[in-house]
N, C-alpha and C positions, 0 to 999 in steps of 0.2 A: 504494500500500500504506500501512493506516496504521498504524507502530509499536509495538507494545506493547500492541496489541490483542488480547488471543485468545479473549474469548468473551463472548459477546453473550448476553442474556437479553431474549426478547419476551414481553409478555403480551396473551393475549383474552381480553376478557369478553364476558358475555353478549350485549353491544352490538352485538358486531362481528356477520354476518354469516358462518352457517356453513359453506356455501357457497361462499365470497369471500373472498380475502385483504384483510383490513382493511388499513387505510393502514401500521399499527403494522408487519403481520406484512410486507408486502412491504417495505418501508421496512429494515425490521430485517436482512430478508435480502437486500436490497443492499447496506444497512453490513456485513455478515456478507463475502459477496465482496469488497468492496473491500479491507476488514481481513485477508483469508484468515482470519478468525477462525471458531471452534464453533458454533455455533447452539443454542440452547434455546428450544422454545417453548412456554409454561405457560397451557393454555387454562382460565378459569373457566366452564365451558358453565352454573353453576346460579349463580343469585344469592339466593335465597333457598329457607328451610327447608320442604321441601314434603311435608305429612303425610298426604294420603287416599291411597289402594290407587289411584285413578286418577291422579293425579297423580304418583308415587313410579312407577306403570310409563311414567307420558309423559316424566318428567325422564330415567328409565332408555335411552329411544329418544333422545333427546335428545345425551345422555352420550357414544351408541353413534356418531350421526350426525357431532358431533364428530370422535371419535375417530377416526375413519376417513376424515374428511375432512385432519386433521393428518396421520395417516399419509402420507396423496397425498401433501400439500405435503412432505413429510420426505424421499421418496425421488426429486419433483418436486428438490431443491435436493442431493440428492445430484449427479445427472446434471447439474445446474450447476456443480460441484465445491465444495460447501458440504455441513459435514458437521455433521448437523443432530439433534435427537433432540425428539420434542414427547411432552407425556403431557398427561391430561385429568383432571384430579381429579373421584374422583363427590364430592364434600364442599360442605358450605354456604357463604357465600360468607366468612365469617368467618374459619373455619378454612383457606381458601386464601391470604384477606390473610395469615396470619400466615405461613404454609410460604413464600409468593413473596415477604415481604422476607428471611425467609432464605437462599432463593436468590439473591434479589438482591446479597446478601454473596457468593457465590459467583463474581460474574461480574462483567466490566472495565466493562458499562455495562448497563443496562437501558433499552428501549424499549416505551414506551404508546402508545396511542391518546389523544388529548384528549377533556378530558369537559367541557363546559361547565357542565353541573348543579352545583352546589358542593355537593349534599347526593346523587349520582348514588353506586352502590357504583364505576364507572370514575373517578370522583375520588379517592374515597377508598382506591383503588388507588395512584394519583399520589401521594398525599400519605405514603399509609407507605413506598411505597419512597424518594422524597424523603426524608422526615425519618428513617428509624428504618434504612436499609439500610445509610448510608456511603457508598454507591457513588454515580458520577454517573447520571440521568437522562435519555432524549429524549422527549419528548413531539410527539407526531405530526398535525398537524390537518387536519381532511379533505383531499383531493386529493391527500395525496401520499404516493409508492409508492415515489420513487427516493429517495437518500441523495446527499446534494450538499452538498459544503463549500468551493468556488472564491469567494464573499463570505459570510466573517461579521461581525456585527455583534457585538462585548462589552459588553457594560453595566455599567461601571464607575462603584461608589461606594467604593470604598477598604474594603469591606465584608470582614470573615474570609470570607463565604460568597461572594462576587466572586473574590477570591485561591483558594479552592479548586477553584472554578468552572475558570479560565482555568488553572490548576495540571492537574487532570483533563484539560479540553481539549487539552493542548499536541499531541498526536496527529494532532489536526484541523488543530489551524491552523497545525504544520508543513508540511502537505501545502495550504493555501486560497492562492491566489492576492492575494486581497485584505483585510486583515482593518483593521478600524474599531474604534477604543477610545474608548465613546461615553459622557461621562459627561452626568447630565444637570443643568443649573443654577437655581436659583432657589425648589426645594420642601425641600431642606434642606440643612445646610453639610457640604462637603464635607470628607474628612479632609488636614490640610495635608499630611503626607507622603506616604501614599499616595496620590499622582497616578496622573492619567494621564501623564505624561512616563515618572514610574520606571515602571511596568509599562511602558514601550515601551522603554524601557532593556532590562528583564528579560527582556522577550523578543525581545530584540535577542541577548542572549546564549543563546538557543536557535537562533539562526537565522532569527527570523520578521520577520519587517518589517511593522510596522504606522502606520496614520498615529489621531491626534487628532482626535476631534470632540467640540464642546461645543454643546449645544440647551440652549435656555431654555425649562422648563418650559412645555405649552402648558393654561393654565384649571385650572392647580394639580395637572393628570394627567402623573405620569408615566408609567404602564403605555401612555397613549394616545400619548404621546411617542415612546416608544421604539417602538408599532406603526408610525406616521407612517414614522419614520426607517427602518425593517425594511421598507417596502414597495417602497422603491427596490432593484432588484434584490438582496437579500439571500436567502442560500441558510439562514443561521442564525443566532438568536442564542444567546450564551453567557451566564448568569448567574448570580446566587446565588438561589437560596432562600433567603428570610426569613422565620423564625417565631418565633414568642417564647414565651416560656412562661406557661403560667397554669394556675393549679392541677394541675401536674403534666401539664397537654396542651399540644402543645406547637399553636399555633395561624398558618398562615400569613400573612404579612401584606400587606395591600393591594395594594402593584405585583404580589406574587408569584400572590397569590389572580384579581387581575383577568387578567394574562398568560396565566393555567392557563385561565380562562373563555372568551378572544378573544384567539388569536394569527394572525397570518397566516402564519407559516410555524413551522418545529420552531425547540423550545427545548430547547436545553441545558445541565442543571442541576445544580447542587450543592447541599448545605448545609451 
Protein backbone atom coordinates (compact mmCIF):
# COMPACT_ATOMS: atom_id res chain seq x y z
CA UNK A 1 0.00 0.00 0.00
CA UNK A 2 1.26 3.25 -0.67
CA UNK A 3 0.44 6.05 1.91
CA UNK A 4 -1.04 9.16 1.29
CA UNK A 5 -2.09 8.34 -1.93
CA UNK A 6 -5.61 8.63 -2.91
CA UNK A 7 -6.08 9.62 -6.34
CA UNK A 8 -4.41 9.31 -9.22
CA UNK A 9 -5.03 11.33 -12.58
CA UNK A 10 -4.35 9.52 -16.03
CA UNK A 11 -4.33 11.18 -19.28
CA UNK A 12 -4.90 9.86 -23.34
CA UNK A 13 -4.39 11.50 -26.17
CA UNK A 14 -4.90 11.12 -29.39
CA UNK A 15 -1.74 8.87 -29.56
CA UNK A 16 -2.78 6.30 -27.44
CA UNK A 17 -4.64 3.66 -29.06
CA UNK A 18 -8.58 3.47 -28.66
CA UNK A 19 -8.93 0.24 -28.47
CA UNK A 20 -5.99 -0.56 -26.18
CA UNK A 21 -4.96 0.56 -22.91
CA UNK A 22 -1.91 2.65 -23.47
CA UNK A 23 1.19 2.01 -21.31
CA UNK A 24 -0.19 5.50 -19.33
CA UNK A 25 -3.65 4.01 -18.64
CA UNK A 26 -2.62 0.54 -17.55
CA UNK A 27 0.33 1.65 -15.76
CA UNK A 28 -1.83 4.24 -13.86
CA UNK A 29 -4.39 1.68 -12.92
CA UNK A 30 -1.96 -0.60 -11.31
CA UNK A 31 -0.60 2.49 -9.38
CA UNK A 32 -4.21 3.05 -8.75
CA UNK A 33 -4.41 -0.69 -6.93
CA UNK A 34 -1.46 -0.60 -5.21
CA UNK A 35 -2.33 2.84 -3.67
CA UNK A 36 -6.04 1.67 -3.16
CA UNK A 37 -6.34 5.15 -4.54
CA UNK A 38 -9.42 6.81 -7.01
CA UNK A 39 -8.93 6.79 -10.60
CA UNK A 40 -9.54 9.43 -13.16
CA UNK A 41 -9.03 9.14 -16.54
CA UNK A 42 -9.14 12.20 -18.90
CA UNK A 43 -9.14 11.14 -22.57
CA UNK A 44 -8.20 13.93 -25.27
CA UNK A 45 -9.78 11.77 -28.24
CA UNK A 46 -9.23 15.32 -30.79
CA UNK A 47 -6.16 17.13 -31.03
CA UNK A 48 -6.85 19.51 -33.30
CA UNK A 49 -9.71 22.13 -34.41
CA UNK A 50 -11.80 20.31 -37.11
CA UNK A 51 -14.15 22.54 -39.24
CA UNK A 52 -15.89 20.80 -42.45
CA UNK A 53 -19.56 18.85 -41.84
CA UNK A 54 -17.23 15.78 -42.65
CA UNK A 55 -14.84 16.00 -40.55
CA UNK A 56 -16.81 17.55 -37.35
CA UNK A 57 -19.22 14.09 -37.99
CA UNK A 58 -15.94 11.68 -38.06
CA UNK A 59 -14.27 13.48 -34.90
CA UNK A 60 -18.17 13.06 -33.45
CA UNK A 61 -17.73 8.90 -34.01
CA UNK A 62 -14.56 9.27 -32.90
CA UNK A 63 -15.58 11.02 -29.44
CA UNK A 64 -18.33 8.29 -29.20
CA UNK A 65 -15.67 5.26 -29.92
CA UNK A 66 -13.62 6.73 -27.04
CA UNK A 67 -16.09 7.07 -24.89
CA UNK A 68 -17.30 3.83 -24.68
CA UNK A 69 -14.30 2.28 -24.89
CA UNK A 70 -13.28 4.39 -21.38
CA UNK A 71 -16.47 3.25 -20.08
CA UNK A 72 -15.36 -0.64 -20.49
CA UNK A 73 -12.19 0.07 -18.89
CA UNK A 74 -14.00 2.06 -15.80
CA UNK A 75 -16.30 -0.72 -14.99
CA UNK A 76 -13.39 -3.40 -16.20
CA UNK A 77 -11.30 -1.61 -12.98
CA UNK A 78 -14.22 -1.42 -10.95
CA UNK A 79 -14.56 -5.50 -10.75
CA UNK A 80 -10.64 -5.14 -9.87
CA UNK A 81 -11.60 -3.11 -6.95
CA UNK A 82 -10.49 0.21 -8.22
CA UNK A 83 -12.90 2.89 -8.34
CA UNK A 84 -12.60 4.79 -11.35
CA UNK A 85 -14.60 7.49 -13.35
CA UNK A 86 -13.14 8.55 -17.18
CA UNK A 87 -14.82 11.28 -19.35
CA UNK A 88 -13.81 12.32 -22.99
CA UNK A 89 -13.85 15.93 -23.70
CA UNK A 90 -15.58 16.74 -27.24
CA UNK A 91 -13.06 20.00 -27.18
CA UNK A 92 -9.87 21.13 -29.17
CA UNK A 93 -6.87 20.10 -27.80
CA UNK A 94 -6.07 23.48 -26.28
CA UNK A 95 -8.80 23.98 -24.33
CA UNK A 96 -8.39 20.21 -22.71
CA UNK A 97 -4.50 21.21 -21.97
CA UNK A 98 -5.82 23.99 -19.99
CA UNK A 99 -9.19 21.84 -17.85
CA UNK A 100 -6.37 18.72 -17.35
CA UNK A 101 -3.63 20.86 -15.51
CA UNK A 102 -6.49 21.98 -13.58
CA UNK A 103 -7.34 18.74 -12.71
CA UNK A 104 -4.03 17.87 -12.27
CA UNK A 105 -4.39 20.23 -9.10
CA UNK A 106 -6.83 18.16 -8.01
CA UNK A 107 -5.17 14.90 -7.73
CA UNK A 108 -1.95 13.28 -5.59
CA UNK A 109 -0.05 12.50 -8.99
CA UNK A 110 -0.62 12.57 -12.53
CA UNK A 111 0.24 9.84 -15.01
CA UNK A 112 1.26 10.40 -19.00
CA UNK A 113 2.40 8.53 -21.66
CA UNK A 114 5.82 9.60 -23.10
CA UNK A 115 6.07 11.70 -26.10
CA UNK A 116 9.29 11.85 -27.68
CA UNK A 117 8.27 14.70 -30.27
CA UNK A 118 9.28 17.96 -28.25
CA UNK A 119 6.86 19.88 -30.50
CA UNK A 120 4.04 16.59 -30.31
CA UNK A 121 0.56 18.09 -28.40
CA UNK A 122 1.55 14.54 -25.91
CA UNK A 123 4.51 16.60 -24.86
CA UNK A 124 3.00 19.51 -24.50
CA UNK A 125 0.77 17.74 -22.32
CA UNK A 126 3.83 16.78 -20.01
CA UNK A 127 5.03 19.81 -19.86
CA UNK A 128 1.92 21.85 -18.57
CA UNK A 129 1.05 19.47 -16.05
CA UNK A 130 4.93 19.41 -15.00
CA UNK A 131 5.22 23.09 -14.84
CA UNK A 132 1.86 24.81 -14.27
CA UNK A 133 -0.05 21.85 -12.15
CA UNK A 134 2.00 21.76 -8.72
CA UNK A 135 1.58 18.22 -8.50
CA UNK A 136 4.14 15.54 -9.19
CA UNK A 137 4.25 13.74 -12.48
CA UNK A 138 4.95 9.88 -14.01
CA UNK A 139 5.64 9.77 -17.34
CA UNK A 140 5.25 6.40 -18.82
CA UNK A 141 7.47 4.86 -21.90
CA UNK A 142 6.43 2.28 -24.16
CA UNK A 143 6.36 -1.32 -22.76
CA UNK A 144 5.19 -0.62 -19.62
CA UNK A 145 1.69 -1.42 -18.13
CA UNK A 146 2.77 -2.56 -14.53
CA UNK A 147 3.65 0.13 -11.76
CA UNK A 148 6.93 -1.10 -9.83
CA UNK A 149 8.98 0.66 -7.31
CA UNK A 150 11.24 -2.23 -5.47
CA UNK A 151 14.67 -0.18 -7.20
CA UNK A 152 14.76 3.46 -7.68
CA UNK A 153 17.13 5.54 -8.98
CA UNK A 154 17.10 9.62 -7.50
CA UNK A 155 18.86 12.08 -9.27
CA UNK A 156 20.24 14.32 -7.09
CA UNK A 157 21.63 17.91 -7.75
CA UNK A 158 20.94 19.78 -4.46
CA UNK A 159 18.34 21.34 -6.92
CA UNK A 160 14.74 23.17 -5.19
CA UNK A 161 13.15 20.88 -7.86
CA UNK A 162 15.28 17.49 -6.67
CA UNK A 163 14.08 18.29 -2.84
CA UNK A 164 10.58 18.56 -4.18
CA UNK A 165 10.89 15.63 -6.34
CA UNK A 166 12.05 13.10 -3.53
CA UNK A 167 9.73 15.26 -0.82
CA UNK A 168 6.48 14.15 -3.40
CA UNK A 169 8.05 10.64 -3.73
CA UNK A 170 8.46 9.71 -0.16
CA UNK A 171 5.30 7.23 -0.63
CA UNK A 172 7.26 5.30 -3.06
CA UNK A 173 10.30 4.99 -1.71
CA UNK A 174 8.93 4.05 1.71
CA UNK A 175 7.51 1.07 0.30
CA UNK A 176 11.07 0.36 -2.80
CA UNK A 177 13.35 -2.16 -1.48
CA UNK A 178 16.36 -0.45 -2.99
CA UNK A 179 16.67 3.09 -3.54
CA UNK A 180 20.20 4.86 -5.03
CA UNK A 181 20.89 8.72 -4.50
CA UNK A 182 22.62 9.37 -7.73
CA UNK A 183 24.36 12.42 -8.14
CA UNK A 184 26.12 13.11 -11.19
CA UNK A 185 29.84 14.76 -11.38
CA UNK A 186 31.82 16.64 -13.55
CA UNK A 187 29.20 18.86 -15.86
CA UNK A 188 28.44 21.35 -13.14
CA UNK A 189 29.37 22.14 -9.27
CA UNK A 190 27.45 20.67 -7.01
CA UNK A 191 25.77 22.51 -4.12
CA UNK A 192 28.18 22.17 -0.82
CA UNK A 193 25.28 21.55 1.51
CA UNK A 194 22.86 19.83 -0.09
CA UNK A 195 24.47 16.57 -0.57
CA UNK A 196 23.90 13.50 -1.15
CA UNK A 197 24.97 12.35 2.51
CA UNK A 198 22.17 14.81 4.07
CA UNK A 199 19.35 13.74 1.88
CA UNK A 200 20.23 10.06 3.02
CA UNK A 201 20.23 11.49 6.55
CA UNK A 202 16.78 12.93 5.68
CA UNK A 203 15.54 10.10 4.61
CA UNK A 204 16.86 8.11 7.03
CA UNK A 205 14.60 9.98 9.38
CA UNK A 206 11.46 8.72 7.37
CA UNK A 207 12.58 5.31 7.54
CA UNK A 208 14.02 4.75 4.05
CA UNK A 209 17.43 3.51 3.62
CA UNK A 210 19.32 4.59 0.81
CA UNK A 211 22.92 4.17 -0.35
CA UNK A 212 25.21 6.90 -2.40
CA UNK A 213 26.40 6.82 -5.95
CA UNK A 214 28.52 9.37 -7.69
CA UNK A 215 29.09 8.91 -11.82
CA UNK A 216 31.26 11.07 -13.80
CA UNK A 217 29.72 12.68 -16.23
CA UNK A 218 29.91 10.44 -19.50
CA UNK A 219 30.81 13.12 -23.12
CA UNK A 220 29.44 16.03 -21.03
CA UNK A 221 25.77 14.02 -21.07
CA UNK A 222 24.14 13.97 -18.36
CA UNK A 223 20.59 12.83 -19.21
CA UNK A 224 22.77 9.91 -21.10
CA UNK A 225 24.31 9.27 -17.76
CA UNK A 226 21.62 8.91 -15.78
CA UNK A 227 19.99 6.49 -18.77
CA UNK A 228 23.30 4.27 -18.55
CA UNK A 229 22.90 4.13 -14.68
CA UNK A 230 18.72 3.54 -14.89
CA UNK A 231 19.21 0.47 -17.09
CA UNK A 232 20.76 -1.64 -14.56
CA UNK A 233 17.69 -3.01 -13.09
CA UNK A 234 15.85 0.08 -12.00
CA UNK A 235 12.09 0.13 -11.78
CA UNK A 236 12.22 4.20 -11.47
CA UNK A 237 13.70 7.20 -11.58
CA UNK A 238 12.87 10.40 -9.26
CA UNK A 239 13.70 13.82 -10.37
CA UNK A 240 13.23 17.48 -10.61
CA UNK A 241 12.06 19.34 -13.53
CA UNK A 242 14.10 22.01 -14.65
CA UNK A 243 12.95 25.00 -16.57
CA UNK A 244 13.67 28.42 -16.60
CA UNK A 245 12.19 31.38 -17.48
CA UNK A 246 12.15 33.45 -20.56
CA UNK A 247 9.93 35.86 -21.58
CA UNK A 248 7.21 34.84 -19.24
CA UNK A 249 7.43 30.93 -20.78
CA UNK A 250 8.79 29.03 -18.63
CA UNK A 251 11.20 26.63 -20.89
CA UNK A 252 12.46 23.01 -19.85
CA UNK A 253 16.00 22.48 -19.71
CA UNK A 254 18.39 20.11 -21.36
CA UNK A 255 18.77 16.96 -18.80
CA UNK A 256 14.83 17.45 -18.39
CA UNK A 257 13.83 18.04 -22.05
CA UNK A 258 16.38 15.07 -23.26
CA UNK A 259 14.92 12.49 -20.38
CA UNK A 260 11.14 13.46 -21.42
CA UNK A 261 12.44 12.56 -25.21
CA UNK A 262 14.57 8.97 -24.37
CA UNK A 263 13.87 7.38 -21.08
CA UNK A 264 14.04 3.77 -20.50
CA UNK A 265 11.96 3.39 -17.81
CA UNK A 266 9.05 5.99 -15.85
CA UNK A 267 10.10 9.17 -14.51
CA UNK A 268 9.06 10.64 -11.63
CA UNK A 269 8.73 14.32 -11.54
CA UNK A 270 8.46 17.54 -9.82
CA UNK A 271 9.04 21.08 -10.40
Amino acid sequence: MLQNVKDVLIGRHSGSEPTKEAGATAFGMSFALRAGAHATIESASLSLRLHSIWTTDHAADLVATESRSLQALAKAAAKAGIECIAHTPDRDFDAFLGSFVVQARLHDVTILDAEPRALANGRRLIEGSLTQSGRPLIVVPPGYTEFANKNILVAWDGSAAAARAVNDALPLLRTAANVHVVSVTGEKILPALATQAGLISHLGCHGIWAVERRLAVRNGDVAQTLRDAARDQTDLIIMGGIAHGRVRDLILGGVTQSLLSDSPIPLFMSH
